[in-house]
C-alpha positions as CSV (number, residue, x, y, z in Angstrom):
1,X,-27.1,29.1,-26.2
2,X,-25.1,32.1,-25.0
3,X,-22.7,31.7,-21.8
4,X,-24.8,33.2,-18.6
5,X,-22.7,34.0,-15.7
6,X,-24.4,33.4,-12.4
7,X,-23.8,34.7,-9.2
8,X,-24.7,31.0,-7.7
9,X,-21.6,29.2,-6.2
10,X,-20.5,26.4,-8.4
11,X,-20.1,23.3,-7.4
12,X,-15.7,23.4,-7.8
13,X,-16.5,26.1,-5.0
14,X,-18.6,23.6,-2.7
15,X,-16.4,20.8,-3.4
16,X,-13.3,23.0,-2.1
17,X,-15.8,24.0,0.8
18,X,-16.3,20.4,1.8
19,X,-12.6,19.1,1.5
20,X,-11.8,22.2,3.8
21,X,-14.2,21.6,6.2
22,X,-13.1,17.8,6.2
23,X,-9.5,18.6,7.0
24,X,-10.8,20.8,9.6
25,X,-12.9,17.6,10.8
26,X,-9.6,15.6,10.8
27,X,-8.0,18.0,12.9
28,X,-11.1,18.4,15.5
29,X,-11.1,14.6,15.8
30,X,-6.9,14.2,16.3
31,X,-7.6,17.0,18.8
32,X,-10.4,14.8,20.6
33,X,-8.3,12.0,20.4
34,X,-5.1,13.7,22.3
35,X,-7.3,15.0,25.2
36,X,-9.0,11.5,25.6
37,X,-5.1,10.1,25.8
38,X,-4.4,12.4,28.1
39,X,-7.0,12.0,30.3
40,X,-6.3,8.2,30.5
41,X,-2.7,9.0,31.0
42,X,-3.9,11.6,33.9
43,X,-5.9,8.6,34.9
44,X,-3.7,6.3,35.6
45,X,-1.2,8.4,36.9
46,X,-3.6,8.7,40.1
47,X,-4.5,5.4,40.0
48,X,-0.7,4.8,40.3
49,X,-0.4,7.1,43.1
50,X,-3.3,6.0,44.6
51,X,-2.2,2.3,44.7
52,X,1.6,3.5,45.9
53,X,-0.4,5.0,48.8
54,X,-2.4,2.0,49.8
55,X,-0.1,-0.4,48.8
56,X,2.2,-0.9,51.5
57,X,0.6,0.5,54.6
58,X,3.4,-1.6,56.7
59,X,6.4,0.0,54.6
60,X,6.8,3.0,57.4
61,X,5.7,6.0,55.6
62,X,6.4,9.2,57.1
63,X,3.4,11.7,57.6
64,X,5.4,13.7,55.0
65,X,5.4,11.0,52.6
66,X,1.1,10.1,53.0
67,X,0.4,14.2,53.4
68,X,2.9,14.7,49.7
69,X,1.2,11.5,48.1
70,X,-1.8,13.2,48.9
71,X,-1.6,16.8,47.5
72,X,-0.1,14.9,44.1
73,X,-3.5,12.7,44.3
74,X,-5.1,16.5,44.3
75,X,-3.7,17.7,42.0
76,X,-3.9,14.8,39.5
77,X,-7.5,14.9,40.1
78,X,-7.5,18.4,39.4
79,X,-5.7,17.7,36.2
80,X,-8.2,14.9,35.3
81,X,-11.0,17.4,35.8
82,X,-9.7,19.7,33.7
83,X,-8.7,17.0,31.0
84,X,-12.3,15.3,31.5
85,X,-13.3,19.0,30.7
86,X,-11.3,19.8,27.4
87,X,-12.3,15.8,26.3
88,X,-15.7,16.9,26.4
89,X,-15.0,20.9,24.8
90,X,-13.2,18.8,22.0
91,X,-16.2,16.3,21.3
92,X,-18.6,19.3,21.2
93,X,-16.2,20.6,18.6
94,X,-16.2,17.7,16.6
95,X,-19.8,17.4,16.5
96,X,-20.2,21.2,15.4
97,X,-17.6,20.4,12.9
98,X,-19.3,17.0,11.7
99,X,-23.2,19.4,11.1
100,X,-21.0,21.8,9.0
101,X,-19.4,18.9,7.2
102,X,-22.6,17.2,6.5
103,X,-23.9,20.2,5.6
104,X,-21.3,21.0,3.1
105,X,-21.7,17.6,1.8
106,X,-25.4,17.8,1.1
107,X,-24.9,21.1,-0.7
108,X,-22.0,20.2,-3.1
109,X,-24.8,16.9,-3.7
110,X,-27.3,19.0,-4.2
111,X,-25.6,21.1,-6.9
112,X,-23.8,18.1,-8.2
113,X,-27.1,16.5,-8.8
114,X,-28.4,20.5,-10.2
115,X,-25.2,20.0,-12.8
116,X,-26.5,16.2,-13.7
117,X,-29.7,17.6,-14.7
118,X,-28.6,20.5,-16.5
119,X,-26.4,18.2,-18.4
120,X,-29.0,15.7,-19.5
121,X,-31.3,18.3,-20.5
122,X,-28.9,19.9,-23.3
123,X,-28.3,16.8,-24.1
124,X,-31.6,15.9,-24.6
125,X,-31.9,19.8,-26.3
126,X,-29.1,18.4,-29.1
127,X,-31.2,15.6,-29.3
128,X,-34.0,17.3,-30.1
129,X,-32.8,20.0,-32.5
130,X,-30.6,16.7,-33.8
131,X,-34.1,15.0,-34.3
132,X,-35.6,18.4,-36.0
133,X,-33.0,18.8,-38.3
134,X,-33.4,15.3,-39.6
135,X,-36.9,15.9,-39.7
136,X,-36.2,18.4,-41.8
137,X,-34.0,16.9,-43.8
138,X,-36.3,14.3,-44.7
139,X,-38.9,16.5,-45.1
140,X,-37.4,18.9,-47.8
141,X,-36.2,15.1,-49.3
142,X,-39.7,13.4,-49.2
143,X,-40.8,17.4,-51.2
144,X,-38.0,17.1,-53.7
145,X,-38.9,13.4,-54.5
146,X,-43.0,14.7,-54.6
147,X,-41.9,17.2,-56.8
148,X,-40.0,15.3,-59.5
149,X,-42.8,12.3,-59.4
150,X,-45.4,15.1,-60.1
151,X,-43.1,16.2,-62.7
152,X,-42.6,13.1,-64.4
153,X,-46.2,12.0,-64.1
154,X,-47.3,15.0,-66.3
């Protein structure tokens, strides 16, 4: 059987493909994760704020004091927009990311299960040719042992 070289990609290559493409997974998913932490974080910084505002109504704040608690209350829920924003950007990634993964995965499968076959078929090749060549073995045997009963029957 003489070496052919093909221009398919082997399965080493879809393997490496897959393990790239799970680090890059990883990496979408610790990425998710941060922006979800910070936008509980954001969260609860408002909710802070907002609670400091309407928790002692009796404590003599100054205009000053309810107009600044106010613009931080702004701009924390600006801040929580934007981090509700970049959450959701970071779990479309991950879900792009996860197709391409499972896609990878099913290909390197695919060939993996290609390879399996191509294996058991030369095996089953040797077997064969093993089979023939003990056929004829016992063939030129079985015409040797013919030929010296004819001979001796004569």
């Amino acid at each position: 059987m003489k070496p052919g070289y093909s221009l398919q990609p082997t399965p080493e290559l879809k393997e490496w493909k897959e393990q790239a493409v799970a680090i890059r997974l990883a990496d979408a998913r610790t990425a998710a994760e941060r922006a979800r932490e910070l936008e509980e974080e954001i969260d609860r910084l408002k909710q802070d704020s907002i609670e400091r505002r309407m928790g002692a109504p009796g404590a003599g704040a100054t205009v000053g004091q309810l107009q600044n608690t106010s613009f931080v209350i702004e701009k924390l829920e600006q801040q929580l927009t934007e981090a509700r924003t970049a959450v959701r950007q970071a779990d479309v990634q991950v879900n792009a990311v996860l197709a391409e993964f499972s896609m990878a995965t099913r290909e390197r499968q695919v060939l993996d299960r290609l390879k399996e076959k191509k294996r058991e078929a030369a095996m089953l090749e040797a077997a064969d040719a093993d089979r023939k060549t003990m056929d004829d073995i016992a063939l030129s045997r079985f015409g040797r042992r013919s030929q010296n009963n004819n001979g001796s029957d004569e």
